[in-house]
N, CA, C, O and CB atoms as a CASP TS submission, in Angstrom:
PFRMAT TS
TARGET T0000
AUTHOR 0000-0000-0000
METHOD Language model
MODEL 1
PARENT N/A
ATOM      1  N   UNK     1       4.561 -15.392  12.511  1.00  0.00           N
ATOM      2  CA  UNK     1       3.756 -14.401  13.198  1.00  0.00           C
ATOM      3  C   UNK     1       2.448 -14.232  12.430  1.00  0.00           C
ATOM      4  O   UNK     1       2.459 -13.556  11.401  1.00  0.00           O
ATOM      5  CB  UNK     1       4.517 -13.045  13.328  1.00  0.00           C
ATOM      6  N   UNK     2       1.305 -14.811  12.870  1.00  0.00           N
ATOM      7  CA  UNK     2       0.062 -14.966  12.160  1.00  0.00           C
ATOM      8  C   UNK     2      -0.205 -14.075  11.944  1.00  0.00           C
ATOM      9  O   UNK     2      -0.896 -14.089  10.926  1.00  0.00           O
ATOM     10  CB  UNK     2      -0.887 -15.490  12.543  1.00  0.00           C
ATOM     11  N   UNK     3       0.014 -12.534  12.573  1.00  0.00           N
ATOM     12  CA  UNK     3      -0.508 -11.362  12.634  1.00  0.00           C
ATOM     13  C   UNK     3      -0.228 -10.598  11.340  1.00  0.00           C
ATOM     14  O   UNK     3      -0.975  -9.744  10.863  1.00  0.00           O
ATOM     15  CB  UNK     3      -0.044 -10.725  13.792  1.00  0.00           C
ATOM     16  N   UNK     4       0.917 -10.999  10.837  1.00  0.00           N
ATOM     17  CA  UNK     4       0.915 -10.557   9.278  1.00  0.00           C
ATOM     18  C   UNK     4       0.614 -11.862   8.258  1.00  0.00           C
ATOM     19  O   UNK     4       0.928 -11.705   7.078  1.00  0.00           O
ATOM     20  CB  UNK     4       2.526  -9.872   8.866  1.00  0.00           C
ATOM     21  N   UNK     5       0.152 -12.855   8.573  1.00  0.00           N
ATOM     22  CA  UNK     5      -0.613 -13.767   7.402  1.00  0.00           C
ATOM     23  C   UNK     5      -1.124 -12.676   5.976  1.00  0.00           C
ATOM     24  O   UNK     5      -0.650 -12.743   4.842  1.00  0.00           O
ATOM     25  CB  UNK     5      -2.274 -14.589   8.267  1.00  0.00           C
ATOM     26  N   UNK     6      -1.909 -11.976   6.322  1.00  0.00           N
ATOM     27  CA  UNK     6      -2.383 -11.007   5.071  1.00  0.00           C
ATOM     28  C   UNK     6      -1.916 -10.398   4.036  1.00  0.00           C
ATOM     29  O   UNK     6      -2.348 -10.116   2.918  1.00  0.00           O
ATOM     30  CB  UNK     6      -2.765 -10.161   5.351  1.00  0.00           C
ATOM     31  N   UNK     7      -0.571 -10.182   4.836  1.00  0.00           N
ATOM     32  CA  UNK     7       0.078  -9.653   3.644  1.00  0.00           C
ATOM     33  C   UNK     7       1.638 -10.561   3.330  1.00  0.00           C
ATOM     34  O   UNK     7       2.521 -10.135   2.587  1.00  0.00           O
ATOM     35  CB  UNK     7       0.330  -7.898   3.960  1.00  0.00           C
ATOM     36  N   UNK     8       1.678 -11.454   3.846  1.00  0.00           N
ATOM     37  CA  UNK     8       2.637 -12.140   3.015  1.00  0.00           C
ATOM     38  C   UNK     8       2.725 -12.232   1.601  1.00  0.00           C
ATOM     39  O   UNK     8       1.788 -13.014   1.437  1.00  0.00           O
ATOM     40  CB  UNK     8       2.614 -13.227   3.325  1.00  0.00           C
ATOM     41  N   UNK     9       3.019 -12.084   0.824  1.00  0.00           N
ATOM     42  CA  UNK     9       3.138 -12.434  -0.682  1.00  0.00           C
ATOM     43  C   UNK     9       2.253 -11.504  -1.340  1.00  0.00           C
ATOM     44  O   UNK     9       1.843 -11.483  -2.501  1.00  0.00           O
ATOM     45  CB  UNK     9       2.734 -13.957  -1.065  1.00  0.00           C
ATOM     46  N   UNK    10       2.010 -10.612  -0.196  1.00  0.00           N
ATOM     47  CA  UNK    10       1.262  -9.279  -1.146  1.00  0.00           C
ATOM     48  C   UNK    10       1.992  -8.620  -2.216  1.00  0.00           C
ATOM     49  O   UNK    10       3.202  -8.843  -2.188  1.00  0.00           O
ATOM     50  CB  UNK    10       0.909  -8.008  -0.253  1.00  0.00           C
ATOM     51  N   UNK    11       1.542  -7.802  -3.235  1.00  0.00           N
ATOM     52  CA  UNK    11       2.705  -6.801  -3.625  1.00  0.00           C
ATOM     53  C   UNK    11       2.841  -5.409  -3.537  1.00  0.00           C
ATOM     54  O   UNK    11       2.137  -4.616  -4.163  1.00  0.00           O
ATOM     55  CB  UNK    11       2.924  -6.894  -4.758  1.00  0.00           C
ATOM     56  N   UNK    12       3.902  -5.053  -2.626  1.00  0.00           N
ATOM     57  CA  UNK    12       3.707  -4.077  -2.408  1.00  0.00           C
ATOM     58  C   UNK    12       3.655  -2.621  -3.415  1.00  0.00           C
ATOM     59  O   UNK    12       4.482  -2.580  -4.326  1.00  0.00           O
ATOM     60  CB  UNK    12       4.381  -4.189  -1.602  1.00  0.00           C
ATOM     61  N   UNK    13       3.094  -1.930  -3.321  1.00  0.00           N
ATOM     62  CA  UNK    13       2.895  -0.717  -4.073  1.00  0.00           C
ATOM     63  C   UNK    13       3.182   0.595  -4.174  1.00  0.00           C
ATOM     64  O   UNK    13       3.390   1.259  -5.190  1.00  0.00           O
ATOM     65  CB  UNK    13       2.124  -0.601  -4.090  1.00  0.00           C
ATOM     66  N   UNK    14       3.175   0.985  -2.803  1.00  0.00           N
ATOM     67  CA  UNK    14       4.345   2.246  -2.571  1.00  0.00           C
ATOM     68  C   UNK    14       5.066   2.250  -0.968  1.00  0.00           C
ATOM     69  O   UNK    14       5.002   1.298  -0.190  1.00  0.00           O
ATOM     70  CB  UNK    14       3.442   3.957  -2.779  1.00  0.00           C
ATOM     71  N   UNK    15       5.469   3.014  -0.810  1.00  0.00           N
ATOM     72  CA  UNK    15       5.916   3.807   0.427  1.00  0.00           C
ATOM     73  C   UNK    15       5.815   4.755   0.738  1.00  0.00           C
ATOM     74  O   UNK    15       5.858   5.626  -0.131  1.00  0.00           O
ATOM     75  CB  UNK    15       6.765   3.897   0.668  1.00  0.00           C
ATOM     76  N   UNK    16       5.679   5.038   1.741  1.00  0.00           N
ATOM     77  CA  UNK    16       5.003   6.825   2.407  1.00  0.00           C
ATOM     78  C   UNK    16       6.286   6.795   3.510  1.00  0.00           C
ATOM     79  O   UNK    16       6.607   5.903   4.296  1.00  0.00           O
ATOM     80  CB  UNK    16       2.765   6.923   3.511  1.00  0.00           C
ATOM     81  N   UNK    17       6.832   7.992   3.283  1.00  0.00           N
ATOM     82  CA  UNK    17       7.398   8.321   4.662  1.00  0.00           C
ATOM     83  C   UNK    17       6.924   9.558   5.332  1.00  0.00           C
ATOM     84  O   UNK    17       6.437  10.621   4.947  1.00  0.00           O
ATOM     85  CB  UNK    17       8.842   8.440   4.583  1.00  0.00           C
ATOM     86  N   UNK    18       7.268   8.996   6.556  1.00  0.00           N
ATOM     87  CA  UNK    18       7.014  10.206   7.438  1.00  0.00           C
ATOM     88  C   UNK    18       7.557  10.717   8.267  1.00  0.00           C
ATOM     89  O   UNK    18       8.541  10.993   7.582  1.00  0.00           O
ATOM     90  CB  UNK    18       6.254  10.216   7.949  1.00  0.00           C
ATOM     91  N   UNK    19       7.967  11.400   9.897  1.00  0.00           N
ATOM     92  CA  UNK    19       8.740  11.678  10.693  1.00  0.00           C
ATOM     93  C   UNK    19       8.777  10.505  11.423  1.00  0.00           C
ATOM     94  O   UNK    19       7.622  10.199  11.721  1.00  0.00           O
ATOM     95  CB  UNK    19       8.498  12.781  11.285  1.00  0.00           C
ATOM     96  N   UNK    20       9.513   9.780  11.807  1.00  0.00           N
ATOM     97  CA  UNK    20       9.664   9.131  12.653  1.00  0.00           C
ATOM     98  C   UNK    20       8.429   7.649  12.369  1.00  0.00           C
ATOM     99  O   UNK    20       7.909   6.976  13.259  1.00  0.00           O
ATOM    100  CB  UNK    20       9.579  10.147  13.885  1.00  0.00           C
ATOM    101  N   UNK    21       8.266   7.516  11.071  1.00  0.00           N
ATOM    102  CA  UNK    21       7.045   6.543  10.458  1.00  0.00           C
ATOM    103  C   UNK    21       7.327   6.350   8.870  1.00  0.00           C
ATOM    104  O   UNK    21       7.713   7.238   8.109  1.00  0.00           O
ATOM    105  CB  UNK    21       5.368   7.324  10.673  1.00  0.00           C
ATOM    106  N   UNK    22       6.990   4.705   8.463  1.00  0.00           N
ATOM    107  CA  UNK    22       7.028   4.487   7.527  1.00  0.00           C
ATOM    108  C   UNK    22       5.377   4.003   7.284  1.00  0.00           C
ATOM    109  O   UNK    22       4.647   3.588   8.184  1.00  0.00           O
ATOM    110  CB  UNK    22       8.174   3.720   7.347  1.00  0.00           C
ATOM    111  N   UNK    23       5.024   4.153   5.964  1.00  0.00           N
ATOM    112  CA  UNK    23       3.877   3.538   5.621  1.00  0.00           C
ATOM    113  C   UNK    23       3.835   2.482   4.323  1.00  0.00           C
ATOM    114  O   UNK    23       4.280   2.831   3.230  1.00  0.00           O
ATOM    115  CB  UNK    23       2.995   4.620   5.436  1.00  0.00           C
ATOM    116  N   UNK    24       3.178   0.975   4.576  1.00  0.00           N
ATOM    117  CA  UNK    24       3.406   0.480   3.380  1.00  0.00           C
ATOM    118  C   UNK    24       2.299   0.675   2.874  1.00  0.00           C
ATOM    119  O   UNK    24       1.360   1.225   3.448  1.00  0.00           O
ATOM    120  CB  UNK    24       3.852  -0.746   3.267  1.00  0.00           C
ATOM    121  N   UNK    25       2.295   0.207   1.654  1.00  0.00           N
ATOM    122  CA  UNK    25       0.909   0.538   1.241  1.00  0.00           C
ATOM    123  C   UNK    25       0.877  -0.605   0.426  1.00  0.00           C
ATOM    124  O   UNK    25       1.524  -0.483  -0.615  1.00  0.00           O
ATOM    125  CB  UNK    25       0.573   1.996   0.517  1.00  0.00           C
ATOM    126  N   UNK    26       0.167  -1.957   0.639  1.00  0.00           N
ATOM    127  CA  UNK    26      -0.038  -3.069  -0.832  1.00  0.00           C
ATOM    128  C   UNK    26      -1.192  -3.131  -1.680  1.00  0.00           C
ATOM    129  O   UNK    26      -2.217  -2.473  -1.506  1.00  0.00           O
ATOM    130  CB  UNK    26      -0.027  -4.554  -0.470  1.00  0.00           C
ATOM    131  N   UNK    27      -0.957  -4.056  -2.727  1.00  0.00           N
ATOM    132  CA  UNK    27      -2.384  -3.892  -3.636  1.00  0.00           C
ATOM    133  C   UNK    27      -3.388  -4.557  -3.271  1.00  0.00           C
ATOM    134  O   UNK    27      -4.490  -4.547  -3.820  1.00  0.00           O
ATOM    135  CB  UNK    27      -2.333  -4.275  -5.000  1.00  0.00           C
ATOM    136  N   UNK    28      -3.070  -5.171  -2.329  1.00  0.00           N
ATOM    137  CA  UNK    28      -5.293  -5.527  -1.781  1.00  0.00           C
ATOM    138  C   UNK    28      -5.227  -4.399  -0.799  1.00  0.00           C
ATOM    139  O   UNK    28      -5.236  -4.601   0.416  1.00  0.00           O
ATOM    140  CB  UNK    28      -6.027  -7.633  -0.554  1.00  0.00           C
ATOM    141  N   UNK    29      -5.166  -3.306  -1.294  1.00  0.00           N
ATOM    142  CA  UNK    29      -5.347  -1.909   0.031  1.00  0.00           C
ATOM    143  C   UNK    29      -5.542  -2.283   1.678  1.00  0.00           C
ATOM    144  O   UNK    29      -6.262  -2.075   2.655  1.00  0.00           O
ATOM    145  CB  UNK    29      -6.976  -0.937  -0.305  1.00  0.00           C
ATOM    146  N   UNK    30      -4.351  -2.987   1.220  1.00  0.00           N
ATOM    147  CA  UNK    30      -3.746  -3.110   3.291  1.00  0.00           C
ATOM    148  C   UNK    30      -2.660  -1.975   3.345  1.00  0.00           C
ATOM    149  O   UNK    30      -1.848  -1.606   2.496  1.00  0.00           O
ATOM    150  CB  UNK    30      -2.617  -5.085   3.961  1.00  0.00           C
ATOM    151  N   UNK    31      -2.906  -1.559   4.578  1.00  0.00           N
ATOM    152  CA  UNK    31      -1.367  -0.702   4.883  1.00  0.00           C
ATOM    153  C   UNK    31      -0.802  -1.135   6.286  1.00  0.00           C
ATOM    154  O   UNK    31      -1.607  -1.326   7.197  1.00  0.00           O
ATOM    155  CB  UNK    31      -1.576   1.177   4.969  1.00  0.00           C
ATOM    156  N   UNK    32       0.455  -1.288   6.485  1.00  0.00           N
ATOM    157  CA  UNK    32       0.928  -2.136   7.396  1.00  0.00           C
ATOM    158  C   UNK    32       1.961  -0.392   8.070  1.00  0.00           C
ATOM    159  O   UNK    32       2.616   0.209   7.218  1.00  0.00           O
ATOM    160  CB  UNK    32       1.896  -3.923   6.558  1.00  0.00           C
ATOM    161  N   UNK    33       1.948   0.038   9.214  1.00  0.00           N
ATOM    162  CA  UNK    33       2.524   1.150   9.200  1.00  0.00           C
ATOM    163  C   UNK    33       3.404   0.944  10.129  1.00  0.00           C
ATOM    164  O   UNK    33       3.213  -0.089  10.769  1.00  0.00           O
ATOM    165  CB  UNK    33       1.776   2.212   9.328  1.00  0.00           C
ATOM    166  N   UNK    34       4.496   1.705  10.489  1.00  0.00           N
ATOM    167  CA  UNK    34       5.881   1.303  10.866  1.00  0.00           C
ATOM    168  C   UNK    34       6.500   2.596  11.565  1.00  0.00           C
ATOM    169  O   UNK    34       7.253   3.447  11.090  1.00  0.00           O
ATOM    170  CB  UNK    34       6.780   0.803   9.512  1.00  0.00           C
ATOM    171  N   UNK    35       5.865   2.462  13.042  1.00  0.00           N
ATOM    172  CA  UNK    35       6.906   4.026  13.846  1.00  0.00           C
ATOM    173  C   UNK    35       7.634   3.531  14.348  1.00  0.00           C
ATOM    174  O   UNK    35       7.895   2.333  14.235  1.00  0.00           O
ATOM    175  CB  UNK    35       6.413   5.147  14.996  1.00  0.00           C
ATOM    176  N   UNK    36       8.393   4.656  15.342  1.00  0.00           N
ATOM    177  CA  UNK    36       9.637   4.484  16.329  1.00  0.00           C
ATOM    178  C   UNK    36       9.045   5.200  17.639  1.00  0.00           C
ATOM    179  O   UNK    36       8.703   6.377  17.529  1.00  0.00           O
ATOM    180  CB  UNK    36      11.207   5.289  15.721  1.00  0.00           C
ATOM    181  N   UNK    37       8.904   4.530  18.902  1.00  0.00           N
ATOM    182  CA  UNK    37       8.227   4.526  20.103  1.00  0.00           C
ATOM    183  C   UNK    37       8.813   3.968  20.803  1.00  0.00           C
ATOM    184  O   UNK    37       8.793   2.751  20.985  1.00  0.00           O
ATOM    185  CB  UNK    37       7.137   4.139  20.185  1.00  0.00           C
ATOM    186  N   UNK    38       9.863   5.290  21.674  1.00  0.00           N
ATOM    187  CA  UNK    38      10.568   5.037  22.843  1.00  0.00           C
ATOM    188  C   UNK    38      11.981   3.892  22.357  1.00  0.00           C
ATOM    189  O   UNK    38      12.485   3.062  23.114  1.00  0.00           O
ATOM    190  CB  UNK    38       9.353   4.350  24.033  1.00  0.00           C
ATOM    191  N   UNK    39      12.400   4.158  20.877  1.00  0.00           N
ATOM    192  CA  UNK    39      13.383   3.799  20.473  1.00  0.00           C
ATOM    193  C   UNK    39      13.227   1.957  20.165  1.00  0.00           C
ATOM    194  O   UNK    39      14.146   1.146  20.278  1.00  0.00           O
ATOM    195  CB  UNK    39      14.395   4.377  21.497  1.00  0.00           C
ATOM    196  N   UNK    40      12.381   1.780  19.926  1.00  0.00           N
ATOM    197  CA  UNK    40      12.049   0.808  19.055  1.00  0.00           C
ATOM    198  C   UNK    40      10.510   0.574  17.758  1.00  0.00           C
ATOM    199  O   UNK    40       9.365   1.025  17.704  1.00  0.00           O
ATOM    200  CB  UNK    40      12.078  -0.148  20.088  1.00  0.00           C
ATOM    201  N   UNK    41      11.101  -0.096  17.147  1.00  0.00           N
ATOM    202  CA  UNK    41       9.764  -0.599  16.182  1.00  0.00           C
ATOM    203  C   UNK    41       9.057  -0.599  16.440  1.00  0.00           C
ATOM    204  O   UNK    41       9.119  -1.265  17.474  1.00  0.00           O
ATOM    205  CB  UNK    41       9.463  -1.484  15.703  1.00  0.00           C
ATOM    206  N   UNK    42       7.415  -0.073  16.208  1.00  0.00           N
ATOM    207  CA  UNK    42       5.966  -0.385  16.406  1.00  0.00           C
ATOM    208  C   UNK    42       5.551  -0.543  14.884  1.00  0.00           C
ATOM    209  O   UNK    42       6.066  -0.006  13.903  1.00  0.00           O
ATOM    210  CB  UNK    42       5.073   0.856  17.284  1.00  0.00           C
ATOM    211  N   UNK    43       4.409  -1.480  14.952  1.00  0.00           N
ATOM    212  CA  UNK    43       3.787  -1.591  13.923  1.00  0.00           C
ATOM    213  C   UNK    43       2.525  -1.974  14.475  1.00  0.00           C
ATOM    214  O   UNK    43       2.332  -2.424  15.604  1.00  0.00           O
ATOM    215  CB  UNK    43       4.382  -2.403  12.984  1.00  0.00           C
ATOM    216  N   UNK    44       1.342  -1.668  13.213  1.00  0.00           N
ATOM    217  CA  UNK    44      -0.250  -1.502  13.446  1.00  0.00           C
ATOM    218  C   UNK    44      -0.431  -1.659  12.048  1.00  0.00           C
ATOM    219  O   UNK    44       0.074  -0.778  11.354  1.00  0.00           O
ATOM    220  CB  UNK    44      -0.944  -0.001  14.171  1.00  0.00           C
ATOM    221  N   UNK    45      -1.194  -2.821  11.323  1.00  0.00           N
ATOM    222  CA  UNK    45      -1.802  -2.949  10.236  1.00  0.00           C
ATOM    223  C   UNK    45      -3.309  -2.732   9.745  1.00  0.00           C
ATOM    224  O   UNK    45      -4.137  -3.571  10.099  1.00  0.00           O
ATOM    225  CB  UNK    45      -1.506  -3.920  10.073  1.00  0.00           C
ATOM    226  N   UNK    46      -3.590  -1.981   9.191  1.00  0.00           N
ATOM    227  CA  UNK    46      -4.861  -1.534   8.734  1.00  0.00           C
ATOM    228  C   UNK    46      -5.140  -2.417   7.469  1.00  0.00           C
ATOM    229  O   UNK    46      -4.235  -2.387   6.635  1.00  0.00           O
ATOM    230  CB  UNK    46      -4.868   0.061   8.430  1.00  0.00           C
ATOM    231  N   UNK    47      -6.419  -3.338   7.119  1.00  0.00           N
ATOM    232  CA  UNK    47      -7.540  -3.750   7.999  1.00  0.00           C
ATOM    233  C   UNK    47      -6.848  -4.367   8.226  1.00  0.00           C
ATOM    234  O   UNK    47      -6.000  -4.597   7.363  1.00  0.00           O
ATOM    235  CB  UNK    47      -8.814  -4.155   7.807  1.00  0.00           C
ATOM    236  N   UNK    48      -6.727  -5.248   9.948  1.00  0.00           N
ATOM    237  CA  UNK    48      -6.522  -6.197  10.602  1.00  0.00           C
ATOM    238  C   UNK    48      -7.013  -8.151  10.272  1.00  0.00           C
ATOM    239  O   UNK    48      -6.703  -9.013  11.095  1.00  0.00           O
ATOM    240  CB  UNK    48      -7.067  -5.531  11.656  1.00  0.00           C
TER
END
């Protein structure tokens, strides 16, 4: 899935949780974020 090329073999650095959302956070300051919408996985990576 090319769409995460960026952060393959990143390392990741923390985790954020939230209600119903996870946030990753890696060290080239990507964050790859992780809800639940209508009972499945969504994800949206910041920068793209």
């Amino acid at each position: 899935m090319a769409k995460y090329d960026g952060i393959k073999g990143q390392e990741l650095m923390d985790v954020e949780e939230g209600e119903n959302e996870l946030t990753l956070v890696f060290k080239d300051n990507r964050y790859l974020f992780i809800r639940i919408e209508d009972g499945r996985l969504v994800t949206e990576s910041v920068p793209e």
